[in-house]
C-alpha positions as CSV (number, residue, x, y, z in Angstrom):
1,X,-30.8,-25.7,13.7
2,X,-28.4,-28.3,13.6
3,X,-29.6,-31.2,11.2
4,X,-28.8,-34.5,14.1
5,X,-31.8,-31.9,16.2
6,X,-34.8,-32.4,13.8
7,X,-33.6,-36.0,12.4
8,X,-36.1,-38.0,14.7
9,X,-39.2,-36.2,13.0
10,X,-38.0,-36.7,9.5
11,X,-38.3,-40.4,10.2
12,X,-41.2,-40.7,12.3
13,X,-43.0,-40.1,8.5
14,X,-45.3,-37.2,10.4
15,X,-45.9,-33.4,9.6
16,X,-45.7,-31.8,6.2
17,X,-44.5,-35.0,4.4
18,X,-47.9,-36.4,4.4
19,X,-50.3,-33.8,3.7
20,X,-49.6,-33.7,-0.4
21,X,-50.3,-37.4,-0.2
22,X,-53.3,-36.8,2.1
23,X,-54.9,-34.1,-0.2
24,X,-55.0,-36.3,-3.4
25,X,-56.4,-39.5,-1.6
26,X,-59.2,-37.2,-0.1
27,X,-59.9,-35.3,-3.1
28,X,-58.3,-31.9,-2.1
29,X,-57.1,-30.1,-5.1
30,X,-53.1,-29.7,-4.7
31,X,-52.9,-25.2,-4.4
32,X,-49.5,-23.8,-4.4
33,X,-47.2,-21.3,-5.0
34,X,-43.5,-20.7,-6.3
35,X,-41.3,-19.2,-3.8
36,X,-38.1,-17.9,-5.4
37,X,-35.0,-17.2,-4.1
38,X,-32.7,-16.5,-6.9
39,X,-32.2,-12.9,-7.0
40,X,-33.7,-12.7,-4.4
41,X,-36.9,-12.3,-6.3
42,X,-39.2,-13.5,-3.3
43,X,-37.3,-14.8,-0.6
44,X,-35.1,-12.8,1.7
45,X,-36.7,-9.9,-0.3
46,X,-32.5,-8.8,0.1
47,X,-30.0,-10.4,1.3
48,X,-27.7,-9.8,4.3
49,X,-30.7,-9.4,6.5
50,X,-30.4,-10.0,10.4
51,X,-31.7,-13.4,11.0
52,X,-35.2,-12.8,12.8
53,X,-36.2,-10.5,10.3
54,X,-35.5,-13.3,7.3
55,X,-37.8,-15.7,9.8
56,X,-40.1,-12.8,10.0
57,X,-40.6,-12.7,6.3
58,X,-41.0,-16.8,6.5
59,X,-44.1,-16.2,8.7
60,X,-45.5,-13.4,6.5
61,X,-45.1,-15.9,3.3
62,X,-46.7,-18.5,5.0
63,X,-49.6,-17.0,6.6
64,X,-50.0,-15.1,3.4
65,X,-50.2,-18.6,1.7
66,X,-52.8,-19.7,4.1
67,X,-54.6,-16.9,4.0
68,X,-55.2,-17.5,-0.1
69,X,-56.1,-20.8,0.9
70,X,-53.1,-22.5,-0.5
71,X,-51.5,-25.8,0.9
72,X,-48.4,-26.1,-0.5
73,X,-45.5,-24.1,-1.2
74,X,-42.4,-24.7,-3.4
75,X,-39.3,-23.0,-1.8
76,X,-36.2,-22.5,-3.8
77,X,-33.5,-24.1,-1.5
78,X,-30.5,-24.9,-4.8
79,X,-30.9,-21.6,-6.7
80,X,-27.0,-22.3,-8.0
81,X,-25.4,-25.2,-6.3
82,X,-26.0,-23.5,-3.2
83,X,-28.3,-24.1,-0.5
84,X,-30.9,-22.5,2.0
85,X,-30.5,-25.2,4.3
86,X,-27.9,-27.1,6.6
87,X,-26.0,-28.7,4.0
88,X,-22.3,-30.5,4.9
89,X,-22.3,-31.0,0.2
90,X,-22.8,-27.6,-0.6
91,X,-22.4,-23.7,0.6
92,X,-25.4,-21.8,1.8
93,X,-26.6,-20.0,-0.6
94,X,-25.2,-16.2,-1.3
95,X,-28.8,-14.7,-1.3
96,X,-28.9,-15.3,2.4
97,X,-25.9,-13.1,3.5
98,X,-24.7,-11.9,0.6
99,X,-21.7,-14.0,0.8
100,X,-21.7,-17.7,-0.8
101,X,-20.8,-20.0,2.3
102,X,-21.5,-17.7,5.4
103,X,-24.0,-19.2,7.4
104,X,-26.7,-17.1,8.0
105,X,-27.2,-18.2,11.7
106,X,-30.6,-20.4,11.3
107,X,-31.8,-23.1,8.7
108,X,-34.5,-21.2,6.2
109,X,-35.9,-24.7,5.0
110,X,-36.3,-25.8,8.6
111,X,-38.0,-22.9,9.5
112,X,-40.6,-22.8,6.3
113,X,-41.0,-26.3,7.1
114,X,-41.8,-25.0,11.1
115,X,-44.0,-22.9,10.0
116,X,-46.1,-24.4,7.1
117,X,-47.0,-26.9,10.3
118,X,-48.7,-24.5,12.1
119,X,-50.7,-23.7,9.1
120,X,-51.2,-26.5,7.1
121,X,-48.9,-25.8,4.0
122,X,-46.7,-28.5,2.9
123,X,-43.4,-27.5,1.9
124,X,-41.7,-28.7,-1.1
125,X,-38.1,-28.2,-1.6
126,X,-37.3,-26.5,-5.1
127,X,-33.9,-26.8,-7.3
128,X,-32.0,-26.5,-10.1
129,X,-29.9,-29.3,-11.0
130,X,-27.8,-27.7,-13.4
131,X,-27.1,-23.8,-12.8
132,X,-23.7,-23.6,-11.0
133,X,-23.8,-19.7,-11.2
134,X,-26.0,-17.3,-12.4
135,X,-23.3,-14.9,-12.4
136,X,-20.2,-16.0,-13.2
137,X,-18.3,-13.7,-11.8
138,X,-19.5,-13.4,-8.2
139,X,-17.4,-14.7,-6.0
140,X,-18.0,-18.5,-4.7
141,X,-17.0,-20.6,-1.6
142,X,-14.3,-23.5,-2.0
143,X,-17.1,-26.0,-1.3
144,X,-19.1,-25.0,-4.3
145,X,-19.4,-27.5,-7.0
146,X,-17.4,-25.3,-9.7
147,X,-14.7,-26.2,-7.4
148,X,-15.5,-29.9,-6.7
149,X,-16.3,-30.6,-10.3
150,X,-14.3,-28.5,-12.1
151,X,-13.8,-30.1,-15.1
152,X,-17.7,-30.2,-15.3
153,X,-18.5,-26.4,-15.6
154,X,-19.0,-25.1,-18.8
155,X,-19.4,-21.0,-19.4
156,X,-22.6,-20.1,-20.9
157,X,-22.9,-16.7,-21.3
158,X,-22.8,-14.7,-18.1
159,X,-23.5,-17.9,-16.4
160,X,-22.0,-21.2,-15.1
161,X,-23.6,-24.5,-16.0
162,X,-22.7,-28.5,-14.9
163,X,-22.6,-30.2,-17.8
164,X,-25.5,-32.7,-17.6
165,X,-23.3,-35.3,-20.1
166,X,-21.0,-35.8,-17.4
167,X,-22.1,-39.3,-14.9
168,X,-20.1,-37.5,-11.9
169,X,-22.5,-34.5,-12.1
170,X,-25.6,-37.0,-11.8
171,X,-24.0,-38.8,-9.2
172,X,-23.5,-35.5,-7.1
173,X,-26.9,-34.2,-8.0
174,X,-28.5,-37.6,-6.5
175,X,-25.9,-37.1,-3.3
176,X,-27.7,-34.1,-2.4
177,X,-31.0,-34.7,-3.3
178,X,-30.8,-37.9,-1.0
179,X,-29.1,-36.1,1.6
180,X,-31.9,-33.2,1.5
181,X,-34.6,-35.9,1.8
182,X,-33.5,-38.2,4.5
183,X,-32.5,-35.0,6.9
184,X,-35.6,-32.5,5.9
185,X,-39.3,-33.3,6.6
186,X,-40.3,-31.7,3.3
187,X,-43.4,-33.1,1.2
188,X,-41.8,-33.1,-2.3
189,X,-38.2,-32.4,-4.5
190,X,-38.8,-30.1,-7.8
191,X,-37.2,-29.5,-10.5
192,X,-38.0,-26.4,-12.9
193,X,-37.5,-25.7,-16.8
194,X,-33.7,-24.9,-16.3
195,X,-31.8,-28.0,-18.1
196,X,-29.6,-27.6,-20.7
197,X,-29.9,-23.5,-21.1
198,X,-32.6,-21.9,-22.7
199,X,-31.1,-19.6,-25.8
200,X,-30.7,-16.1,-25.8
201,X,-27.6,-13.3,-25.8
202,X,-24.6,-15.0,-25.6
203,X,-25.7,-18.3,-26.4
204,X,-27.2,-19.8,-29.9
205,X,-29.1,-23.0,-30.0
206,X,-27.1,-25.7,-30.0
207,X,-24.1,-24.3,-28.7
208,X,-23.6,-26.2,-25.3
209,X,-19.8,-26.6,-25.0
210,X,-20.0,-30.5,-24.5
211,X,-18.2,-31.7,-28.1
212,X,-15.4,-33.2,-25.9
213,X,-18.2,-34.8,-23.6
214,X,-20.1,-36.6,-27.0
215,X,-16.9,-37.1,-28.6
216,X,-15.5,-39.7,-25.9
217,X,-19.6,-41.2,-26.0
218,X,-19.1,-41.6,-29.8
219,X,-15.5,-43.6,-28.9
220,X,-16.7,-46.0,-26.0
221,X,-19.2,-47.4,-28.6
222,X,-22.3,-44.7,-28.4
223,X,-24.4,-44.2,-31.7
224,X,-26.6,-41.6,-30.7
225,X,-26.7,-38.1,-32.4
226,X,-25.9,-35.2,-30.6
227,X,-29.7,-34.1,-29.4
228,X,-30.6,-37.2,-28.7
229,X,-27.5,-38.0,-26.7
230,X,-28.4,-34.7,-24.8
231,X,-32.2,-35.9,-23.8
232,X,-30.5,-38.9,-22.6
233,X,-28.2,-37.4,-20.2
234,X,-31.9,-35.7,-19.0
235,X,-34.2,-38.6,-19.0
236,X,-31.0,-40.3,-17.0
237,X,-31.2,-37.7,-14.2
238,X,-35.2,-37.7,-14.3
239,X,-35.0,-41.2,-13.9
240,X,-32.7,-41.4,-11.2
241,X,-33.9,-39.1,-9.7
242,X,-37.5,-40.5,-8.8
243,X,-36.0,-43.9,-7.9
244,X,-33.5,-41.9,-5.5
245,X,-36.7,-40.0,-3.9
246,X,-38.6,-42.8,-3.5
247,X,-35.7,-45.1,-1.8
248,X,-35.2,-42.6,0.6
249,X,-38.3,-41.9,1.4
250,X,-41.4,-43.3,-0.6
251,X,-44.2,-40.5,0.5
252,X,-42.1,-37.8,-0.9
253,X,-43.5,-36.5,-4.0
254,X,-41.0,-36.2,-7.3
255,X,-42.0,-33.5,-9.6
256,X,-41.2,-31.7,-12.3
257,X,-42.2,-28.2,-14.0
258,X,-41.1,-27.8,-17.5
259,X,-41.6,-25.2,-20.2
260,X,-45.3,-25.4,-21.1
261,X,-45.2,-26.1,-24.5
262,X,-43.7,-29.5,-25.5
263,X,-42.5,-28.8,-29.2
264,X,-44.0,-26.1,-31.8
265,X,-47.1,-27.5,-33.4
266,X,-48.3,-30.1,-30.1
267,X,-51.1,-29.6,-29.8
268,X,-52.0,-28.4,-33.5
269,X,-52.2,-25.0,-34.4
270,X,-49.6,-23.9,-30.7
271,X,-46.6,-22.1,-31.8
272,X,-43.7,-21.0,-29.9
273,X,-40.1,-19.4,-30.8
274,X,-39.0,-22.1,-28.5
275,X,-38.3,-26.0,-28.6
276,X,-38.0,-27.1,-25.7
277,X,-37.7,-30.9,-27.2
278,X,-34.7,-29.4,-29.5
279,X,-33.3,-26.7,-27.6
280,X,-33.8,-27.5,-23.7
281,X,-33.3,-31.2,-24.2
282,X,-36.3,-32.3,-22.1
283,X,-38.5,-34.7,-23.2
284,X,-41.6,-34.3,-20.5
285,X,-43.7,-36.2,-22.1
286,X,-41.7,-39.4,-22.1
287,X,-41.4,-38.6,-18.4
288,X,-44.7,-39.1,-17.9
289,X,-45.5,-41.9,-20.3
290,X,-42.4,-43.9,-18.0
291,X,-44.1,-42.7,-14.3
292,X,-40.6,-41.1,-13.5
293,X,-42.7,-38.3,-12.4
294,X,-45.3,-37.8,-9.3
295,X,-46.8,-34.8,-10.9
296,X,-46.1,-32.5,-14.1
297,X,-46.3,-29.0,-13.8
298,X,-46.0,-27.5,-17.5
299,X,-45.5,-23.2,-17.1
300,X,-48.7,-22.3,-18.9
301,X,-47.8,-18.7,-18.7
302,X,-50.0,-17.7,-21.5
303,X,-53.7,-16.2,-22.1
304,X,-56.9,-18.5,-22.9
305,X,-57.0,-18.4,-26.5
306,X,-54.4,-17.2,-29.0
307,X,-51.4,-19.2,-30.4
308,X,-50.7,-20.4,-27.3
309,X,-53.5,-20.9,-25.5
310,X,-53.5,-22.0,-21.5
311,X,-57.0,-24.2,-21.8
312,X,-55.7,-25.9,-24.8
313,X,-52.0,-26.8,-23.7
314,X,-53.7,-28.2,-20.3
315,X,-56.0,-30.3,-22.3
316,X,-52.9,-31.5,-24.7
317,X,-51.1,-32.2,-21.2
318,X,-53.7,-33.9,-19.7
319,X,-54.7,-36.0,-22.7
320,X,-54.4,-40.0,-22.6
321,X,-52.3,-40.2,-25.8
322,X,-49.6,-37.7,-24.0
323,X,-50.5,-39.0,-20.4
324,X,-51.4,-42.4,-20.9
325,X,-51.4,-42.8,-16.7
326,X,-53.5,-40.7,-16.0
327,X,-50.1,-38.7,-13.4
328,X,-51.4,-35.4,-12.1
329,X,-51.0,-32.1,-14.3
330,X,-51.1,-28.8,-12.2
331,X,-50.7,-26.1,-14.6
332,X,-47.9,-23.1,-13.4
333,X,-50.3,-20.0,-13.7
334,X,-48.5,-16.8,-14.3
335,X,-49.5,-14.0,-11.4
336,X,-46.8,-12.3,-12.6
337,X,-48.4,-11.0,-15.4
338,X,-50.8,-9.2,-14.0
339,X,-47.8,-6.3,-13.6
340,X,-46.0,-4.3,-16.1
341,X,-45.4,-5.6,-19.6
342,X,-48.4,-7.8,-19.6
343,X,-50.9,-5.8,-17.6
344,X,-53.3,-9.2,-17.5
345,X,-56.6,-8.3,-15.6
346,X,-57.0,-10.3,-12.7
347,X,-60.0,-12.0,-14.2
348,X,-58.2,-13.9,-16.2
349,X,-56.3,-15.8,-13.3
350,X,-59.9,-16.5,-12.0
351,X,-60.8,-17.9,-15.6
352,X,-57.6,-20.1,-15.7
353,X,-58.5,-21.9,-12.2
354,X,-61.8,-22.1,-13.3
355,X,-60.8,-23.8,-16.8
356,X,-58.0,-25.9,-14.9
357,X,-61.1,-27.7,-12.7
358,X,-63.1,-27.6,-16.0
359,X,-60.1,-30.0,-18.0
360,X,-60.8,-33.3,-17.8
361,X,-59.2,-36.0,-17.3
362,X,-58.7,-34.6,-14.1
363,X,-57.6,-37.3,-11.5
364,X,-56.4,-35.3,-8.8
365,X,-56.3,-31.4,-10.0
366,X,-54.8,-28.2,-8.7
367,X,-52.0,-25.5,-9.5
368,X,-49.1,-24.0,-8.8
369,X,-49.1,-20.2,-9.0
370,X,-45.8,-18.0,-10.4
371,X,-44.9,-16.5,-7.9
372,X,-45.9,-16.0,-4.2
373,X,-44.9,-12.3,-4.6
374,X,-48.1,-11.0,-6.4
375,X,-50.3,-13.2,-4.4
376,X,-49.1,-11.4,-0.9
377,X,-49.5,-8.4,-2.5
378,X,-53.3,-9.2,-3.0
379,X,-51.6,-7.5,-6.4
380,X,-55.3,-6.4,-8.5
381,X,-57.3,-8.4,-5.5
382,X,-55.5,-12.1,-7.0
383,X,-55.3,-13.3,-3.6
384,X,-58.9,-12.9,-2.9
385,X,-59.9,-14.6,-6.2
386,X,-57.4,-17.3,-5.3
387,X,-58.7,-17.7,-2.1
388,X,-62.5,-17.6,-3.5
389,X,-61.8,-20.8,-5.5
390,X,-61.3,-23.2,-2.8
391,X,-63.7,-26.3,-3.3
C-alpha cells in the first residue's frame, strides 16, 4: 500500500499509536516481544516468499502474540539501511525478496500495523541506526546509504558500519526516522545494542576506523579524548533522536534497548567480558538521567543469581541513583535460551516475570521477550507461562 493511502489515519492520532500510552496511564504492564528480521531470524522465516504467504506469516505472529497475551510487538523494519516498509530514503530490505531494492509487492510494516489493530498489539518500529551491511559483500541497491554516504562507511569485519562521528550520518538517520513516523501509525521507534560494533573476530576493541574523523574534531578546536568523543557522537543521536520523535509526533514512544550490563563492577560484584561504556560507546545511563529516553530496555539475558544476575541488574536499572526519574525499565528476557547451548528450563522465564513485577521502584512495569520465535513455538510450554502472568 501506497504511503499518500494510509496518511489520513497516521494523523487522525487513532489506532496502535495510542495504546502503549493507554496501557501505562491505566496501569497495564507494557508485554512484548522482539520480532527480528535480520537473517531472517523471525520474520519472513525466508526470503523470496510470494507475497500472501509473508502476510500469512504476519497474522500467525500476531495472533500468536495475542494469544500469549502480549500487546506490543517490536518489528525490525531497518535491519541494515534497508527497510520493510514504503520508503522513497532507502531500499526495501533484501530479507524480503532476496534482492536489496525489489519491492516485494505489499508494505510489511503496514500490514503488522493492520493486523496488531484487530488484536490489540501495538506495533513499534525497530532499527539499527548504524549497520549499513551485515555482509559486506552481498550485493546492494544504488539507493542504499553505502552509496549516498559513501565516504561514511567504514569496513568492520565482514560488515559495513556508518560511522556515527560523521554529522551527515545523524542528519540522514533523523530523515528517516521522521519520515517513518509522520507516514506510519506505529506506537514507538527503537533502537537496540548495535552502536559502535561490539568486538569479536575481525575487530579488536578500539579499533573503529574513525582516526581521520577525531583527527579533523581535534583541529576545529575539540578537546575531547577519543572514547569520550565516541559517546558523544551517541548521546548526540540519542538526543536528537527523542526530540525528532516527539516533534513529529508527541504520543510516539522513543526507546532504547541496550546491552544489559552498564560497565563491569555496576552493580557491585556483576562482571562481564564486555564494556559496553568502553567498548560500545553507549552511555544508557546518562540517557536516562537526561529523559532522552521513553523507556529503557537493558538485555538481561542472564540467569537469577550468578555473576550476572537478572534480579540484581533490574534492581541496579531501576534504582533512583541510576534512574533518578523514575523512566520505565522493561527488562529484554531471553526465550532464546531455553534451546540448545543454554538449555534454560522454562521455569526460569516464569521466575524472571515474576521477579520483574517483584522490583521496585516500578512505575509502569512490563517486558520485552527475545524473540517471538520461541514464544510461537509454545517452545517448553513458554507461551502458556507467558500468557499465565497477565495481571
Amino acid at each position: 500500500m501506497m504511503r499518500a493511502m494510509f496518511l489520513p489515519r497516521v494523523w487522525g492520532l487513532a489506532g496502535c499509536a495510542l495504546l502503549w500510552w493507554a496501557a501505562t496511564v491505566q496501569g497495564e504492564e507494557f508485554r512484548a516481544a522482539w520480532v527480528a528480521s535480520v537473517y531472517n531470524l523471525n520474520f519472513p522465516s525466508r526470503p523470496g516468499l510470494p507475497s500472501e504467504v509473508q502476510r500469512e506469516e504476519i497474522r500467525a505472529i500476531v495472533q500468536g502474540a495475542e494469544r500469549a497475551a502480549l500487546n506490543a510487538l517490536m518489528v525490525q523494519v531497518r535491519p541494515e539501511g534497508d527497510a520493510l516498509y514504503d520508503s522513497h530514503l532507502e531500499p526495501w530490505s533484501r530479507y524480503l525478496t532476496g534482492t536489496q531494492g525489489l519491492n516485494p509487492g505489499y508494505d510489511p510494516l503496514e500490514t503488522f500495523i493492520r493486523e496488531g489493530r484487530k488484536h490489540g498489539i501495538a506495533i513499534h518500529a525497530w532499527m539499527n541506526p548504524y549497520r549499513a551491511a551485515a555482509d559486506a559483500a552481498a550485493p546492494r541497491s544504488a539507493m542504499h546509504e553505502t552509496a549516498r554516504l559513501r565516504a561514511s562507511v567504514r569496513r568492520v569485519g565482514n560488515a559495513l558500519w556508518l560511522d556515527p562521528g560523521d554529522a551527515e550520518v545523524r542528519q540522514h538517520l533523523l530523515q528517516v526516522v521522521r519520515d517513518l513516523v509522520r507516514n506510519y501509525d506505529v506506537a514507538g521507534i527503537v533502537l537496540d545494542d548495535y552502536f559502535y560494533p561490539y568486538p569479536g573476530r575481525g575487530y579488536a576493541r578500539g579499533a573503529f576506523p574513525d582516526r581521520a574523523g577525531y583527527a579533523r574534531y581535534l583541529s576545529r578546536g575539540g578537546n575531547l579524548d577519543l572514547e569520550s568523543w565516541r559517546r558523544e557522537n551517541v548521546d548526540a543521536l540519542i538526543e536528537d533522536l527523542h526530540a525528532a520523535v516527539k516533534s513529529a509526533r508527541p504520543q510516539v514512544s522513543f526507546g532504547v534497548s541496550p546491552f544489559g550490563i552498564y560497565t563491569p563492577g555496576q552493580p557491585a560484584g556483576v562482571t562481564a567480558d564486555l564494556d559496553q561504556y568502553r567498548d560500545l560507546y553507549a552511555d544508557p545511563v546518562k540517557w536516562l538521567r537526561k529523559g532522552w529516553v521513553d523507556y529503557l530496555s537493558p538485555q538481561l539475558y542472564w540467569r537469577d543469581g550468578g555473576p550476572q544476575s537478572y534480579s540484581s541488574l533490574l534492581r541496579w536499572w531501576r534504582s533512583p541513583e541510576v534512574n533518578p526519574h523514575g523512566i520505565p525499565v522493561f527488562p529484554s528476557i531471553a526465550l532464546e535460551r531455553l534451546g540448545p547451548g543454554y538449555g534454560w528450563p522454562a521455569t526460569e522465564i516464569g521466575r524472571q516475570l515474576e521477579l520483574e513485577r517483584a522490583i521496585k521502584p516500578r512505575r509502569e512495569g512490563g517486558f520485552i521477550l527475545w524473540n517471538v520465535g520461541p514464544l510461537l513455538q509454545n517452545q517448553k510450554g513458554v507461551a502458556t507461562i507467558v500468557a499465565g502472568t497477565r495481571g
